[in-house]
C-alpha positions, 0 to 999 in steps of 0.5 A: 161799097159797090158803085155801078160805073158805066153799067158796072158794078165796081168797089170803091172806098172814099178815100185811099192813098196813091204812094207813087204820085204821094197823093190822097185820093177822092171822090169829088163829092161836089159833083154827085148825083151828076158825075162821078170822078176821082180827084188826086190831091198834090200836097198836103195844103191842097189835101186840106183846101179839099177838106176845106172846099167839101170835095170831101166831107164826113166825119170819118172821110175827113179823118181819114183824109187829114191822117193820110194827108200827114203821111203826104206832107211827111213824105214830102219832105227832103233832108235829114234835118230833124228839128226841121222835120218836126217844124214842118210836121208841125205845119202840116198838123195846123194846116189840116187841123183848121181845115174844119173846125166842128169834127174832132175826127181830123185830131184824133187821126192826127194823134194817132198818126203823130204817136206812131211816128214818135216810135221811129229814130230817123225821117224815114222810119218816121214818114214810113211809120206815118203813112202805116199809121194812116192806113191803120186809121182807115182800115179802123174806120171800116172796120168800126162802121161794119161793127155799128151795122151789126149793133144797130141792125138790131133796131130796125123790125120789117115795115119801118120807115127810118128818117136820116139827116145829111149823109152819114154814109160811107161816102162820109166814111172810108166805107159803110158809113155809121147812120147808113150801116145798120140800114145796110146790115138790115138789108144783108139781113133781108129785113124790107124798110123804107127812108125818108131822107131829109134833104138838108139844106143848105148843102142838101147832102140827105137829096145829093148824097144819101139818096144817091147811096140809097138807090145804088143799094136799092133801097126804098127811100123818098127825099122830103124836105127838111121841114117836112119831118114834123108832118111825117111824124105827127102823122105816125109815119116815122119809126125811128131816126138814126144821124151821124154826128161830127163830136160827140161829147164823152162827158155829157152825152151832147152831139155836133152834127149838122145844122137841123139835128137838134130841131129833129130831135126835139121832134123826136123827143115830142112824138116819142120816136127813138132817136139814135146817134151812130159814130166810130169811136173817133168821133168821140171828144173825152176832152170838152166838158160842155157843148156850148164849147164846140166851135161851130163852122160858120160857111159862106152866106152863098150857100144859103142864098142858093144851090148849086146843080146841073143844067142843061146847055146846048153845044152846037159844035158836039151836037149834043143838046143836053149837055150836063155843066154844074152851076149856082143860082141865086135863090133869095132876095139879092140885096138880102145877107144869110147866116149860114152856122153848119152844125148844132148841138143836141142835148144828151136828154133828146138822144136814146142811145149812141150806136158804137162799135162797142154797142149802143150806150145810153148818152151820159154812159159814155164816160163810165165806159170810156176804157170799153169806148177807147179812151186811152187816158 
């Protein structure tokens, strides 16, 4: 997507790989809607702590980034020890495979990456083979969000307002995002709509990140908080709801996706509102057989306790009283501990359809349709 940098619109995707210096390069999400900056990761440990840390973040950016994050570690390595190849392979495998637990995109851009490496004889034609495979992985990515654009601008009529939770938008993505691309389809179509963006604490990816996409693309969106949704919806301003998902279950139709998807749509499902899930087809687990099986990641109590932000400081010595520096405040009682669960699971019942590549499924369809949705088994 376009980015307007210093009064200049220029493409960017979010993540991309710099074979020179064999690093994986970022946008530091962390630091939008403030500032925008590109980080380089040295190694794959540091790629994987970026994963970790949220620098970057998004089902499809963080399979990108653990695919090209293989290909850093496989690059990395000196010698032409075979078995000493494939230990070490096998620990950068593991080490950005916990990166985090919930998204199952990370594995299967790994998969992808570990089968085209198999195919090569000798540790270069296998660091080679890896690095093409990565980059396989992301074209693939923008390829699949471009195709659920398509599909799902086929849902949004002139006049909707459209809710959407956290950021499933091509800073979530390489590029396009999944929740976001029909939204940019429709735009290209000239259809007018509007979105509510629920803020999503406790990171607030929805206020940060998917209002900050918005108004670089110029569309008509108010940020609300989380629990004003139900009021919206009850009041008859919501027409239809469209999220990301981290996992989706190819067998039952359940969705991973961030903490407060489910309460949504169970709103949803109460006051009769479509509700879609849009994902590439990494997103998809043909392995577990039931939600409750998901790991769900448990993130640090601070996040709940209080926000980061930008504040504004004097500096005497530049002469420039504001200033900007990013920095936490306590919110909540000090003596007080959180719980802080990053992700729910939704029921395949509460969703109306599942936009893909392939086109929009009902949620328990899935498996019957598993050879059209990728599944390689």
């Amino acid at each position: 997507m376009n980015v307007t940098v210093r009064g200049r619109a220029q493409p960017f995707r979010t993540v991309t790989f710099d074979v020179k210096t064999n690093s994986v390069r970022l946008i530091e999400q962390r630091l939008l809607p403030h500032e925008f900056k590109i980080i380089g990761t040295r190694d794959f440990r540091e790629t994987a702590r970026a994963i970790t840390d949220m620098i970057v973040r998004g089902a499809g950016a963080i399979g990108a980034t653990a695919a090209y994050g293989l290909a850093q570690g496989a690059l990395a390595f000196r010698g032409t020890d075979l078995g000493k190849f494939r230990n070490h392979i096998e620990i950068v495998h593991k080490t950005l495979g916990t990166a985090r637990p919930t998204a199952v995109d990370p594995l299967n851009a790994m998969q992808q990456v570990l089968r085209a490496m198999s195919k090569g004889e000798t540790i270069a034609e296998k660091q080679s083979l890896a690095l093409a495979a990565a980059e396989e992985f992301a074209n693939e990515d923008v390829q699949h969000c471009a195709e659920i654009g398509w599909h799902g601008a086929k849902l949004i009529r002139h006049g909707m307002n459209i809710l959407t939770h956290c950021n499933a938008g091509w800073l979530a993505f390489v590029d396009i995002g999944t929740a976001t691309a029909p939204l940019y389809a429709a735009q290209g179509q000239g259809k007018r709509f509007h979105v509510f963006c629920d803020e999503t604490r406790p990171r607030s990816q929805g206020a940060t990140l998917t209002a900050w996409e918005l108004a670089q693309q110029k569309i008509p969106h108010h940020i609300i908080a989380d629990n004003a949704a139900g009021h919206l919806m009850q009041r008859g301003e919501v027409d239809l709801v469209i999220m990301g998902s981290d996992r989706v279950l190819g067998r039952t139709g359940e969705v991973a996706n961030k903490i407060g998807t489910y309460t949504k749509a169970v709103l949803a499902a109460r006051h009769k509102i479509p509700f879609y899930v849009a994902i590439p087809l990494s997103t998809i687990d043909w392995n577990l057989k039931r939600g409750f099986d998901i790991p769900i990641e448990e993130r640090h109590e601070g996040e709940v306790l209080g926000a980061w932000g930008i504040v504004s400081t004097p500096n005497s010595e530049l002469r420039t009283p504001n200033l900007t520096q990013r920095a936490y405040v306590r919110v909540a009682n000090p003596a007080s501990p959180a719980r802080n669960p990053g992700f729910d699971v939704t029921p395949a019942e509460l969703i109306t359809g599942i936009i893909t590549p392939a086109g929009i499924f009902q949620p328990k369809e899935l498996w019957k349709h598993r050879r059209k949705l990728g599944f390689a088994h």
